[in-house]
N, CA, C and O of each residue as an XYZ file, in Angstrom:
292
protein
N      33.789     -2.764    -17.468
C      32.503     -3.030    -16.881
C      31.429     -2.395    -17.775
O      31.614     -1.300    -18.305
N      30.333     -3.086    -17.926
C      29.061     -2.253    -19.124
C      27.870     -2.769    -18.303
O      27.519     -3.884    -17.918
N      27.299     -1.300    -18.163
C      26.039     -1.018    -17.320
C      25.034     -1.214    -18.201
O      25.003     -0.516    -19.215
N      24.179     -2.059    -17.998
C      22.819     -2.288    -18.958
C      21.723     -1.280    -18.688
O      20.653     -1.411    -18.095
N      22.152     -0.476    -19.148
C      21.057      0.748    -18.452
C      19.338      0.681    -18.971
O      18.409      1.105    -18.284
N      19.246      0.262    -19.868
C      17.442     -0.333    -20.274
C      17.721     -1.209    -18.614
O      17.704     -0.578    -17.557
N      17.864     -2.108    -18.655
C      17.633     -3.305    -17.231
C      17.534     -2.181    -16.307
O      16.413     -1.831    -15.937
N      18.602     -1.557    -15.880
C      18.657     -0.241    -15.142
C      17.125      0.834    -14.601
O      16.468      1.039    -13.580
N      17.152      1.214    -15.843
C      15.809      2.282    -15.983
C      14.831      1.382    -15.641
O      14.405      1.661    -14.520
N      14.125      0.130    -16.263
C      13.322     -0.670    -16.140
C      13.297     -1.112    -14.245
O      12.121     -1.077    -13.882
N      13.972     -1.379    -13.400
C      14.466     -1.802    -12.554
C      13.855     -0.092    -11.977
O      12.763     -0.521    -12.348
N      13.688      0.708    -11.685
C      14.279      2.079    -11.547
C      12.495      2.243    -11.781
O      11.888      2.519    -10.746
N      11.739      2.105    -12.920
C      10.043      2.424    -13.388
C       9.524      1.416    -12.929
O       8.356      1.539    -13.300
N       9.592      0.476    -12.362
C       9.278     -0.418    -11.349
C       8.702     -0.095    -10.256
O       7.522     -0.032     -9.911
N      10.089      0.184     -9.544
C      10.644      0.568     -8.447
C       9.610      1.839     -7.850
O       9.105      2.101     -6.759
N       9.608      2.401     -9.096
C       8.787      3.876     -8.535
C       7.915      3.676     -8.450
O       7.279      4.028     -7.457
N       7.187      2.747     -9.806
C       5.384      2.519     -9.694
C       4.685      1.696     -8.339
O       3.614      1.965     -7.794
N       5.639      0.626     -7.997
C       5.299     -0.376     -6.660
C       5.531      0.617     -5.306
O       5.029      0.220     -4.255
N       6.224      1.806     -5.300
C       6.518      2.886     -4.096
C       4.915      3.730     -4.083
O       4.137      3.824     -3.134
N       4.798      4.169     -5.208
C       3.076      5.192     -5.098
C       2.355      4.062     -4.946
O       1.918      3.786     -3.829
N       2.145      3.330     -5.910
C       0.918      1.888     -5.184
C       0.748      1.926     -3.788
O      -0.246      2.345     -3.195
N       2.083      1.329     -3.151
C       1.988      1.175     -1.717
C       1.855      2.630     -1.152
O       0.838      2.501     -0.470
N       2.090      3.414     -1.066
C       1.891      5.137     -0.448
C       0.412      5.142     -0.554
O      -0.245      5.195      0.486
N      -0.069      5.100     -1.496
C      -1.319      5.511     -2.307
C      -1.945      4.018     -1.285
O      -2.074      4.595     -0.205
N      -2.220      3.079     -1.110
C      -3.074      2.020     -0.795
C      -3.015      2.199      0.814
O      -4.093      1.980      1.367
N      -1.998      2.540      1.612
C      -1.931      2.895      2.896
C      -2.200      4.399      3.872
O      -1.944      4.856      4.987
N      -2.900      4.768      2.577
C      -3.883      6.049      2.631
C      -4.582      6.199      2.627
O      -5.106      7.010      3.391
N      -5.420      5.264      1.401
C      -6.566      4.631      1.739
C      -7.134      4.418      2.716
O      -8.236      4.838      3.070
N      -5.906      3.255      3.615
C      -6.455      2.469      4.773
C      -6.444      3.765      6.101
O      -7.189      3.624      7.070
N      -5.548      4.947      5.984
C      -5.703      6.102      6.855
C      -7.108      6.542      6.558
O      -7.852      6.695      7.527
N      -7.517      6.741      5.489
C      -8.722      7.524      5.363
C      -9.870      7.047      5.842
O     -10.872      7.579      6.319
N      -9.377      5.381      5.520
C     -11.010      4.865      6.059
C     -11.085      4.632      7.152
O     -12.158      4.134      7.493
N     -10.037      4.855      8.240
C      -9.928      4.821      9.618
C     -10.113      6.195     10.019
O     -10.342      6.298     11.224
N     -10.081      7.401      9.309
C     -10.568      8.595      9.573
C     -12.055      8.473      9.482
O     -12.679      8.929     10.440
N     -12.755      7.921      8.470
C     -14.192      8.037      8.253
C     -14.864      6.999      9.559
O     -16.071      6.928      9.787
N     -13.965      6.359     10.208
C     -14.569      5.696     11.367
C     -14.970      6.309     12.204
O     -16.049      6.128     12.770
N     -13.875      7.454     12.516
C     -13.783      8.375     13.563
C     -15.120      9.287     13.165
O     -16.137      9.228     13.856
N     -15.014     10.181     11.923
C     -16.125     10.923     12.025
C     -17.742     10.182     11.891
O     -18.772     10.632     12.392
N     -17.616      9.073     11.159
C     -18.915      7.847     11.444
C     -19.375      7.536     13.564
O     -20.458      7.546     14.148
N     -18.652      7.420     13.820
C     -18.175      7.562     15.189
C     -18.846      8.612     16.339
O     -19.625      8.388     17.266
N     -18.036     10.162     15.751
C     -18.547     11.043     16.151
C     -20.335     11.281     16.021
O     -21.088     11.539     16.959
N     -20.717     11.100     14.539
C     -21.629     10.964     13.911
C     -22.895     10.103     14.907
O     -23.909     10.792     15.024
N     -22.952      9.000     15.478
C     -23.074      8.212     15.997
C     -23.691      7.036     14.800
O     -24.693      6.358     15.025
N     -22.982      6.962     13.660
C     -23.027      6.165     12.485
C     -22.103      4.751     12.604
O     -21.007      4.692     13.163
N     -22.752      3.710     11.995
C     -21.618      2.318     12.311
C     -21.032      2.766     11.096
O     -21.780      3.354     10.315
N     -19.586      2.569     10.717
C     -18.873      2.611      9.732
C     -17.970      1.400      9.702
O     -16.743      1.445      9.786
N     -18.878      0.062      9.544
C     -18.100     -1.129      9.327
C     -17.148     -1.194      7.970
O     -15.954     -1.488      8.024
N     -17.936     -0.838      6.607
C     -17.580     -0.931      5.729
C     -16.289     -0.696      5.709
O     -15.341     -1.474      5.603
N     -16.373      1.372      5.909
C     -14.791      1.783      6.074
C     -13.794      0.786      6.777
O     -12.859      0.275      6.161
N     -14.011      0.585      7.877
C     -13.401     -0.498      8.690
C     -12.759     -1.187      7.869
O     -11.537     -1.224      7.724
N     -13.663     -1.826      7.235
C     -13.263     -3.600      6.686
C     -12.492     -3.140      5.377
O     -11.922     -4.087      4.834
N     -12.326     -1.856      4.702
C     -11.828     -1.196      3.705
C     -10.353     -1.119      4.324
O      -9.349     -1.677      3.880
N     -10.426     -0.530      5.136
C      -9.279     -0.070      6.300
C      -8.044     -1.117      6.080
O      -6.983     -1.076      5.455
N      -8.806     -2.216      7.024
C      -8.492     -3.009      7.037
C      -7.852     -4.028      5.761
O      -6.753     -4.575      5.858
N      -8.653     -4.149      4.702
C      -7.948     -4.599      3.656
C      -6.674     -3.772      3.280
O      -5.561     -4.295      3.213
N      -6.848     -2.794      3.101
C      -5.571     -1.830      2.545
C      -4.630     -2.007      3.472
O      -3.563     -2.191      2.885
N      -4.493     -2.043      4.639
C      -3.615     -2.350      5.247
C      -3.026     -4.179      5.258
O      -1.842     -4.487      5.396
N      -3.666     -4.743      5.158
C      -3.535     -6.105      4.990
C      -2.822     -6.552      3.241
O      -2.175     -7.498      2.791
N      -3.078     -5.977      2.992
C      -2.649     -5.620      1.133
C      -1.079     -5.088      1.300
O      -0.117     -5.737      0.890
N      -0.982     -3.822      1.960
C       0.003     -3.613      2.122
C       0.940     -4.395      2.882
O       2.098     -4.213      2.503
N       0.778     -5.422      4.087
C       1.711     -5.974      4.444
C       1.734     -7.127      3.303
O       2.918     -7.295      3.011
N       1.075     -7.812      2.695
C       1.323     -8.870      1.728
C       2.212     -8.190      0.854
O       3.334     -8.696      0.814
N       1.988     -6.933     -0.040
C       3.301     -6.411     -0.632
C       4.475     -6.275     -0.019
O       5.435     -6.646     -0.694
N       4.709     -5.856      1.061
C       5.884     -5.506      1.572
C       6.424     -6.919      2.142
O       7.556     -7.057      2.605
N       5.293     -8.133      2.029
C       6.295     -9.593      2.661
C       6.675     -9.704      1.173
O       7.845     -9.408      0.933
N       5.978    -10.041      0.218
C       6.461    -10.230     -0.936
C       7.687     -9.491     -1.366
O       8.602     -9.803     -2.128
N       7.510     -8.721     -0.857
C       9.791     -7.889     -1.265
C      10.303     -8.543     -0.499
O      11.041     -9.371     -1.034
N      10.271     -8.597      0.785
C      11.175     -9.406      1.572
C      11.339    -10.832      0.618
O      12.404    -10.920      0.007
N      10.897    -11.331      0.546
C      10.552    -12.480     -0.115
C      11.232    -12.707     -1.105
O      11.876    -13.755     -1.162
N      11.256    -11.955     -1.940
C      11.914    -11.601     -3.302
C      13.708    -11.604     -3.322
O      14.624    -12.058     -4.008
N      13.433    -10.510     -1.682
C      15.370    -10.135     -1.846
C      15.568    -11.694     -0.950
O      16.629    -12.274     -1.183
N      14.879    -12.177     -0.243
C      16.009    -13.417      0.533
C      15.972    -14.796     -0.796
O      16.845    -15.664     -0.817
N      15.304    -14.771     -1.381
C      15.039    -15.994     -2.269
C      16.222    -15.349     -3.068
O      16.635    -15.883     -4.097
């Protein structure tokens, strides 16, 4: 049996970079749902954050259908 380990590693620096993307983009969407709250408290409209929020989270489920996607195809 011979392990292609370049395919391997490559497969592997992928893997890691698409994991922080998504971590990192659904933090985002925490934060800007935090800045609602203190916009909120504030008695400030914080649509923007919102609609920020909202994208990052919407981003993130399109990545995570796109894996699904990937492994059933």
């Amino acid at each position: 049996m011979h392990i292609d380990w370049a395919a391997l590693g490559s497969v592997f620096g992928v893997s890691l970079v698409i994991t922080v993307a998504l971590v990192g983009l659904f933090t985002l969407g925490i934060v800007g749902l935090t800045k609602r709250e203190s916009a909120a408290a504030q008695g400030n409209s914080a649509a923007l954050a919102v609609s920020g929020a909202y994208a990052c989270f919407a981003l993130c489920a399109v990545a995570v259908g796109y894996g699904i996607f990937l492994i059933v195809a």
